[in-house]
C-alpha positions as CSV (number, residue, x, y, z in Angstrom):
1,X,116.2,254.5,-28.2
2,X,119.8,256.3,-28.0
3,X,121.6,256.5,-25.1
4,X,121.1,259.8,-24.6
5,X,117.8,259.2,-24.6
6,X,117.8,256.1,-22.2
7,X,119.9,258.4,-19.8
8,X,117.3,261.5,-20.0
9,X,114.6,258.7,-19.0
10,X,116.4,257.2,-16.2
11,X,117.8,260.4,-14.5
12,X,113.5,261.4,-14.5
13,X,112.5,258.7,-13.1
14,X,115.1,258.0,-10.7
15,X,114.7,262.0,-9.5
16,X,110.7,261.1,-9.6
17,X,110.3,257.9,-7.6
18,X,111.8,255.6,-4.9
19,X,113.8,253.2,-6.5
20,X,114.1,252.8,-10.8
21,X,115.6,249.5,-12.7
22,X,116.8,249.7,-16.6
23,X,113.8,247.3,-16.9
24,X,111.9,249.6,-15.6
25,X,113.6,252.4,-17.8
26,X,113.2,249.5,-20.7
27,X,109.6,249.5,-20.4
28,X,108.8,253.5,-20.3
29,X,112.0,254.2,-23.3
30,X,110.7,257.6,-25.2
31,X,107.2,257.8,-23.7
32,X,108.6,259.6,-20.4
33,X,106.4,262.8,-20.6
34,X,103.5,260.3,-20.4
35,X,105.0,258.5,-18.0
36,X,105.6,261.8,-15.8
37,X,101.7,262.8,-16.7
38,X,100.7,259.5,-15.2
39,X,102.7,259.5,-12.4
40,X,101.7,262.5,-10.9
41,X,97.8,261.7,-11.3
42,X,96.4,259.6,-8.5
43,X,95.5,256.1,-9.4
44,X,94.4,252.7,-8.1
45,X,97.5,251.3,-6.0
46,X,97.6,248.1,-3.7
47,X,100.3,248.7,-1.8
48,X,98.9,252.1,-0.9
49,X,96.2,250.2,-0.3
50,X,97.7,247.4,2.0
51,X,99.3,250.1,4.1
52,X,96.7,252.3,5.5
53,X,97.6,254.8,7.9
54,X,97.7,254.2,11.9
55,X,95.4,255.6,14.1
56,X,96.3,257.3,17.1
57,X,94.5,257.8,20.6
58,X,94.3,260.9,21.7
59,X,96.6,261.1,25.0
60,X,94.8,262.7,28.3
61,X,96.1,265.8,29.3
62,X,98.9,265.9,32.0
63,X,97.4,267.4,35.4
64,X,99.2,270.5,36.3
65,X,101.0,268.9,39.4
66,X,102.0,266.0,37.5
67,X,105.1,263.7,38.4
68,X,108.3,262.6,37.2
69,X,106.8,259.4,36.3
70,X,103.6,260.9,34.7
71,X,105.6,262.9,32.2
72,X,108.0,260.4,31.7
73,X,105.2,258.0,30.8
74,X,103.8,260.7,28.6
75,X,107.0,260.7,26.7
76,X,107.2,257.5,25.8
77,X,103.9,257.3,24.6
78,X,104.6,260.1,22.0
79,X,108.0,258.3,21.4
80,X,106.2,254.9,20.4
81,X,103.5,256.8,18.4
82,X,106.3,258.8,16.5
83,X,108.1,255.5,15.6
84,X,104.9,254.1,14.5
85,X,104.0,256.6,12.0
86,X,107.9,256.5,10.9
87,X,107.7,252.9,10.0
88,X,104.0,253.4,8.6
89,X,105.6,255.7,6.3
90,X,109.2,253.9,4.9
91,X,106.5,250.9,4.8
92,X,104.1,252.3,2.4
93,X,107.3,254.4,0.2
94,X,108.4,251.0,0.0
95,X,105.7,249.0,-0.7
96,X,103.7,251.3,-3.2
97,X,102.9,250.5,-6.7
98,X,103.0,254.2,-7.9
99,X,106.1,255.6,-5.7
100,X,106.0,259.3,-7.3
101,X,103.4,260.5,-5.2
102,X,104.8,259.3,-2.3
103,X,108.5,260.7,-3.4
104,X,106.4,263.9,-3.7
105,X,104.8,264.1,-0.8
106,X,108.4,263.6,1.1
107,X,109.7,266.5,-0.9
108,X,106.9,268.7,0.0
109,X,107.3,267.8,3.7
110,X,110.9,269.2,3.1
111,X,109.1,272.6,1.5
112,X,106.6,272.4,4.9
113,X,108.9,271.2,7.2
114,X,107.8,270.0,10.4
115,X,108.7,268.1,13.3
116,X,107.7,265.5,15.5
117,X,110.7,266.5,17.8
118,X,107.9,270.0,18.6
119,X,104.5,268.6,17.5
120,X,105.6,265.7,19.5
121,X,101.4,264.4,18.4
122,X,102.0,261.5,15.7
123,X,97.9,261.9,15.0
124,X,98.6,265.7,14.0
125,X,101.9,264.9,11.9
126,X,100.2,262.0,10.4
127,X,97.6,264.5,9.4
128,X,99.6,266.7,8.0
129,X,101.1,264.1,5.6
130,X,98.1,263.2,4.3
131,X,97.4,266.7,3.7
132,X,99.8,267.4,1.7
133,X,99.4,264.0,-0.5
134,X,95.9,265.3,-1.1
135,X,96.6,268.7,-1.7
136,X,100.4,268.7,-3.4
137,X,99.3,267.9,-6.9
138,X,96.7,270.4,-7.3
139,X,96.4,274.3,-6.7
140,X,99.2,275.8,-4.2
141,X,96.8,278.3,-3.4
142,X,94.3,275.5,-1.5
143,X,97.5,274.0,-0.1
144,X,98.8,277.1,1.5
145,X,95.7,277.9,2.5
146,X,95.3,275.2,4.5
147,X,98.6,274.7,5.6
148,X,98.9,278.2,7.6
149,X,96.4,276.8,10.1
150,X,97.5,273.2,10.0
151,X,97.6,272.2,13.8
152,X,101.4,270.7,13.2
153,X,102.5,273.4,11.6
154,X,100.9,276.2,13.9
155,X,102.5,273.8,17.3
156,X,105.7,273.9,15.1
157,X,105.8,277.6,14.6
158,X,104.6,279.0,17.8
159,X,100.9,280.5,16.6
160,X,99.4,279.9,20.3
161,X,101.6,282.4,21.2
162,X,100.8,284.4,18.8
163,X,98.4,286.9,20.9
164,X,97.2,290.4,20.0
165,X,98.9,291.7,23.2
166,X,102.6,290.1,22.3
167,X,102.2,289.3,18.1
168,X,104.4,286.4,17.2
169,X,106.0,286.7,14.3
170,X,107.7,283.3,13.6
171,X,104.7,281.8,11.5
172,X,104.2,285.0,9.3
173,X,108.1,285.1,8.5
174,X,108.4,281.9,7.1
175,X,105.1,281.5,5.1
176,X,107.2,284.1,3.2
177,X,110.5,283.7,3.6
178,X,110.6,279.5,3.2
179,X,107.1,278.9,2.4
180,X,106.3,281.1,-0.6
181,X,108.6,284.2,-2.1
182,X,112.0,283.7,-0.4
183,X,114.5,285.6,1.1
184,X,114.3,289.0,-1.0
185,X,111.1,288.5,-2.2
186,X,109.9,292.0,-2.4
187,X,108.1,292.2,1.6
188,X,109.4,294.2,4.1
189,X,109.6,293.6,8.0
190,X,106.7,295.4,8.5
191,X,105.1,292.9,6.2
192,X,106.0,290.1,8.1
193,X,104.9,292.4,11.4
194,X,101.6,292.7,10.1
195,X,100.8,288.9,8.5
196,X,101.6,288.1,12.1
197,X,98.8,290.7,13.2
198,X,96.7,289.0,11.1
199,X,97.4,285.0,11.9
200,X,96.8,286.2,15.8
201,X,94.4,283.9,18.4
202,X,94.5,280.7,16.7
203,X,94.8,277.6,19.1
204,X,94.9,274.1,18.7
205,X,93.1,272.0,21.1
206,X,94.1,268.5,22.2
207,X,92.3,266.6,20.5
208,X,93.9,268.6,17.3
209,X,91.2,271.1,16.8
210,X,92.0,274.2,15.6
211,X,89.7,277.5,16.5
212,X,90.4,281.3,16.8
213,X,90.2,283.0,19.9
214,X,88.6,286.0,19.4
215,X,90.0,287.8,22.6
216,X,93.6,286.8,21.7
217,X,92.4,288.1,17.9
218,X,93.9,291.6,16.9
219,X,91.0,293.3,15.3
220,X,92.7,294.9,12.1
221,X,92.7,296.0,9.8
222,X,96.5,295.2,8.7
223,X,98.4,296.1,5.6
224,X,100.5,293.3,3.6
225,X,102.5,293.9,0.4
226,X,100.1,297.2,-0.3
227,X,96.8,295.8,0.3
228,X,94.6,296.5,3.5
229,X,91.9,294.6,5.1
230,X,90.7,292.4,7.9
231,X,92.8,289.3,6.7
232,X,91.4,286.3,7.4
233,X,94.5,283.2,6.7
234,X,92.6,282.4,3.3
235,X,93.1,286.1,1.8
236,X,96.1,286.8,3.2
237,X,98.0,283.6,1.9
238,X,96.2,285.1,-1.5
239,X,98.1,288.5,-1.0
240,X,101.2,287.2,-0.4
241,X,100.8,284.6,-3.5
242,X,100.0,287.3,-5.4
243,X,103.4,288.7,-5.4
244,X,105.5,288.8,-8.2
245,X,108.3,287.3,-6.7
246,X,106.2,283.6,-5.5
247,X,106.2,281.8,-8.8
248,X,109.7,282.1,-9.7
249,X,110.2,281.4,-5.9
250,X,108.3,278.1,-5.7
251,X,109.9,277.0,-9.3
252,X,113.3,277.7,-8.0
253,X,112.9,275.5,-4.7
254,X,111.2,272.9,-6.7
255,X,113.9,272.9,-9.0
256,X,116.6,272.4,-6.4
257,X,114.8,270.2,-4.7
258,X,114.4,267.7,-7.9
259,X,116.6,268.4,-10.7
260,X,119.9,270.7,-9.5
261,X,121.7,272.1,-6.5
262,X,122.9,274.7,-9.0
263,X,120.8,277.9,-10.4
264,X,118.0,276.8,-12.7
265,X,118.5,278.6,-16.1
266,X,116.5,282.1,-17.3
267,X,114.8,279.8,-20.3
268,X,114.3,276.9,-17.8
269,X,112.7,279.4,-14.9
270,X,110.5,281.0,-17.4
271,X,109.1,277.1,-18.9
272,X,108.5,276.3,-15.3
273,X,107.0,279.3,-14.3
274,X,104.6,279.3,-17.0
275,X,103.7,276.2,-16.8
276,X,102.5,277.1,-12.9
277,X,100.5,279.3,-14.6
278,X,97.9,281.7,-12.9
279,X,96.1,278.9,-11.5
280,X,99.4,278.2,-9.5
281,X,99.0,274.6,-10.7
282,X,101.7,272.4,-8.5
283,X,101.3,269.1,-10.4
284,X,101.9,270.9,-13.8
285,X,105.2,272.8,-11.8
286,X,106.3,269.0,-10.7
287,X,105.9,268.2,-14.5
288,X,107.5,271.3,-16.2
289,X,110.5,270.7,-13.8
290,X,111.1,266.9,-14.5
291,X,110.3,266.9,-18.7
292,X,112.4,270.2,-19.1
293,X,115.3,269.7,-21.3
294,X,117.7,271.4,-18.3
295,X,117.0,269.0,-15.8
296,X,118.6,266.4,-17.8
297,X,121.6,268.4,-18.9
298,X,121.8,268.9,-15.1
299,X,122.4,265.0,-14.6
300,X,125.4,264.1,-11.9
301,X,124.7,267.5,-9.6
302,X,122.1,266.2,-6.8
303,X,123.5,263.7,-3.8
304,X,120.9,261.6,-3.0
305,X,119.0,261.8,0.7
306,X,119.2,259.0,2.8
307,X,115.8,258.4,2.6
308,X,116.1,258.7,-1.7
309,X,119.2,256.2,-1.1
310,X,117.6,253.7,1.4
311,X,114.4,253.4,0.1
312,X,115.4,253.5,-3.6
313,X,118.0,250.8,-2.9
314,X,115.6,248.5,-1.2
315,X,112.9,249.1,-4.0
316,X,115.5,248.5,-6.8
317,X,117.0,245.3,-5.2
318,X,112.8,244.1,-4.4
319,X,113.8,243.8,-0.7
320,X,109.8,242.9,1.1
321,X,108.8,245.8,3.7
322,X,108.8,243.2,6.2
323,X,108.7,244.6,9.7
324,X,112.2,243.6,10.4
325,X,113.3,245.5,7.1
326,X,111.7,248.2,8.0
327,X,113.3,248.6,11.5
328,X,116.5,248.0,10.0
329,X,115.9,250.7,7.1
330,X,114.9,253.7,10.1
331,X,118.1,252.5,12.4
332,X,119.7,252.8,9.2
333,X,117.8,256.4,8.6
334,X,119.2,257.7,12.3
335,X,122.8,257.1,11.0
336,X,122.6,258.4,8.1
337,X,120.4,261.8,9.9
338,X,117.2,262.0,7.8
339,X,114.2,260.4,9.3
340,X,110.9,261.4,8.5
341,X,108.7,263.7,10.1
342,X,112.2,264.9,12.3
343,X,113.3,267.5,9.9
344,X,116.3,269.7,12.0
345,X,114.5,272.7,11.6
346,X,111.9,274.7,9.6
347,X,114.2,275.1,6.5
348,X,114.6,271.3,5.8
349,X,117.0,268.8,5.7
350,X,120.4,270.2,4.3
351,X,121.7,268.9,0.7
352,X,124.6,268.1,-1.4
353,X,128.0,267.2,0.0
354,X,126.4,267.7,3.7
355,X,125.3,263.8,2.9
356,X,129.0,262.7,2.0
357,X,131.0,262.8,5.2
358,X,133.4,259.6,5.8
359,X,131.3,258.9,8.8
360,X,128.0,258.3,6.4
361,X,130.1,257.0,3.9
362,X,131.4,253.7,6.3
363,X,127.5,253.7,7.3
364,X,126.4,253.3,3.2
365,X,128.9,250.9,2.9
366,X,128.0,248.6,5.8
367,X,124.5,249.0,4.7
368,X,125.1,248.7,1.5
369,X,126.9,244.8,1.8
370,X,123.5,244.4,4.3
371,X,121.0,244.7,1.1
372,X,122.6,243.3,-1.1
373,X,122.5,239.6,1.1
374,X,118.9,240.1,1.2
375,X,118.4,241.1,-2.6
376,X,117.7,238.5,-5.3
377,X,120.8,239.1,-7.4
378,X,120.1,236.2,-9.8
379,X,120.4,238.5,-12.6
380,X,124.0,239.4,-11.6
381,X,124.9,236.5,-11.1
382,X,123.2,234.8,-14.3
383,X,125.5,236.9,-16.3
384,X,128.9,236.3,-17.9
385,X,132.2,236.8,-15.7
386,X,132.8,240.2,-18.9
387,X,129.1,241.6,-18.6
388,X,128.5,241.2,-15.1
389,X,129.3,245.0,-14.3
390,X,127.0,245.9,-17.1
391,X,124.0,243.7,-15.4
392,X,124.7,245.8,-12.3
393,X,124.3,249.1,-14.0
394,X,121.4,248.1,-16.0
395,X,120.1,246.5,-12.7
396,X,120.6,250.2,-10.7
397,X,119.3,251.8,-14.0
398,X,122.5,253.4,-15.1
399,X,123.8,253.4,-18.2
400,X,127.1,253.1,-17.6
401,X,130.0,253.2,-15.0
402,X,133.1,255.6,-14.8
403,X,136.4,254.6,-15.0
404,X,137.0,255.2,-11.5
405,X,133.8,252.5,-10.3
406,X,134.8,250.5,-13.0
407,X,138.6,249.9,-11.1
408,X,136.5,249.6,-7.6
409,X,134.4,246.9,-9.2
410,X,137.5,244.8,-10.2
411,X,138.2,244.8,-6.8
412,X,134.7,243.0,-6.1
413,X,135.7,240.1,-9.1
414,X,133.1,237.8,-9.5
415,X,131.1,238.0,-5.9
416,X,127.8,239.3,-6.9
417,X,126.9,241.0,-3.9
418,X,130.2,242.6,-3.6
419,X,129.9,243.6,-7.0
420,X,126.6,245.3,-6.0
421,X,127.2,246.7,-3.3
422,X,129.9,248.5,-4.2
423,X,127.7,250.2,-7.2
424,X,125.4,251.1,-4.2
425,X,128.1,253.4,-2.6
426,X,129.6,254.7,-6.2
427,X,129.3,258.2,-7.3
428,X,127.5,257.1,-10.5
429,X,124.6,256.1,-8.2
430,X,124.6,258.5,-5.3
431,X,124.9,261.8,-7.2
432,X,122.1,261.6,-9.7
């Protein structure tokens, strides 16, 4: 296989999964469309399987006089339960066989984003997760449908106060404006004013059930993007879909989020968007995006997360999700500011050079040194004193390093770890 061609492979697969080794890159070589078809299909995996999810109590309501101490005590308990379904999480994106779903499961909690710092209930956030590994690689229609009455993401987004006598609009504005056409995406505000009309009176109970209140209901009929009727959430996530503007919405967010931070191309939009399709396929969006041949001309322009960084680091280096790991990778998370399930807000976690400050820069490093003393590096070191940096690249699935790492490695000489961990913090390997 050329280079070129063992770069296009690499660049996919590292944008597609947690953590990618030139062995790995070795084993798939040309064969990376069926490699991305496979990836994106669920399939038998026992390190899914060895992590099942937590299960969660549900916590007794607070009496209405309660103290100091009560609430207090009521805090930490959603505290502990939130760290528990954290470290559930890093543990199974580390220890999972088939790592793209997981990947794009995380990304599509960046398109839903919710928090734990609102929901505050781990059960409901943990039940959102699994939603959207269920229902992300099939038809957006079924997954916005049963998103916009998700009980995270109506707790996250104010629905119980969403009332016929005082209409909230904060749900209804972003299943357009984040969630499905975008800013400019052809509605109105008196669009937004009337989805809101028709997502009134829903309430989540809790023990996480979700009913409609029929007093708190407005009664209709409401008018959205030019059709009337008594909406229910089903038809009137279908009327919004229905607008011309959602595919080439969904395939631009999509595109940002896994192959560029720049614009996606008029060729490359229309591929994508086609390959959507009318049946609003996601999986075959995920797939257009990653085989397209723009997304690797667009190699080099995407900063990797901290979560992309930490977890793919610890993958690539085969550090055990032991529990101590773990604990080590979320401290680690917190430093770095993106742990899961605590997006900052309902647009996501920010991108690009928001990740490259000299504060997270001495953090990388430090942690950077840390893996690499837990990593088995017996490859490294195995190799010749004049291919050593090359063992490094192949090992962190690069194919080569600029002459700007290459002068940082020389600094490193023959220490493997320092050698390493250096490559860990380089610009060849954080902006992918």
């Amino acid at each position: 296989m050329s280079t070129d061609g063992w770069s296009r492979t690499a660049r996919i697969m590292r944008r597609a999964a947690f953590g990618v080794t030139g062995s790995d890159v070795d084993r798939v070589g040309s064969a990376v469309e069926a490699w991305v078809d496979d990836a994106l299909n669920d399939g038998p995996d026992p390190g899914v399987d060895a992590t099942p999810p937590p299960s969660f109590p549900t916590l007794p309501a607070l009496p209405a006089d309660a103290t100091q101490e009560q609430r207090q005590a009521r805090n930490k308990a959603y505290t502990d339960q939130g760290n528990q379904l954290v470290s559930w999480w890093l543990t199974r994106m580390l220890a999972a066989h088939r790592p793209v779903r997981e990947r794009m499961t995380f990304a599509w909690h960046n398109h839903w984003a919710t928090s734990l710092s609102k929901v505050k209930q781990a059960s409901l956030m943990l039940r959102q997760n699994q939603l959207l590994r269920s229902q992300g690689f099939g038809s957006f229609t079924t997954l916005a449908q049963q998103m916009v009455v998700d009980p995270a993401l109506l707790l996250w987004l104010d629905a119980e106060k969403n009332t016929r006598a005082a209409p909230n609009e904060n749900l209804a504005r972003e299943l357009m404006e984040l969630f499905t056409l975008g800013v400019g995406g052809g509605y109105t505000e008196d669009d937004v004013k009337q989805a809101a009309r028709a997502l009134t009176g829903w309430r989540v109970a809790a023990d996480g059930t979700v009913s409609n209140d029929p007093k708190r209901t407005d009664p209709g009929p409401e008018t959205v993007l030019g059709t009337t009727a008594r909406f229910t959430p089903s038809t009137l996530v279908e009327a919004i879909l229905s607008a011309p503007a959602h595919p080439r919405y969904l395939a631009t967010r999509w595109w940002h989020q896994l192959a560029s931070g720049d614009a996606i191309g008029d060729d490359a939009l229309a591929r994508v968007v086609a390959a959507y399709g009318p049946g609003r396929d996601s999986k075959a969006l995920l797939a257009a995006i990653l085989v397209d041949p723009a997304f690797a001309a667009a190699a080099g322009t995407i900063v990797a997360s901290p979560v992309e960084w930490v977890v793919g680091a610890m993958r690539t280096l085969a550090i055990p999700s032991t529990p101590s790991a773990v604990q080590e990778a979320l401290g680690l998370l917190r430093r770095l500011g993106q742990v899961p399930f605590m997006p900052p807000n309902v647009s996501g976690w920010p991108s690009g050079a928001s990740w490259s400050s000299t504060a997270a820069a001495s953090t990388r490093a430090a942690a950077a040194t840390r893996m690499a003393t837990l990593a088995d590096l017996s490859a490294v070191a195995n190799a010749g004193p004049a291919s050593r940096n090359d063992a490094v690249a192949h090992l962190l699935a690069l194919d080569h390093f600029t002459p700007r790492t290459v002068t940082a490695l020389a600094l490193a000489k023959g220490n493997p770890q320092q050698l390493v961990a250096t490559a860990l913090i380089s610009p060849d390997y954080l902006v992918v």
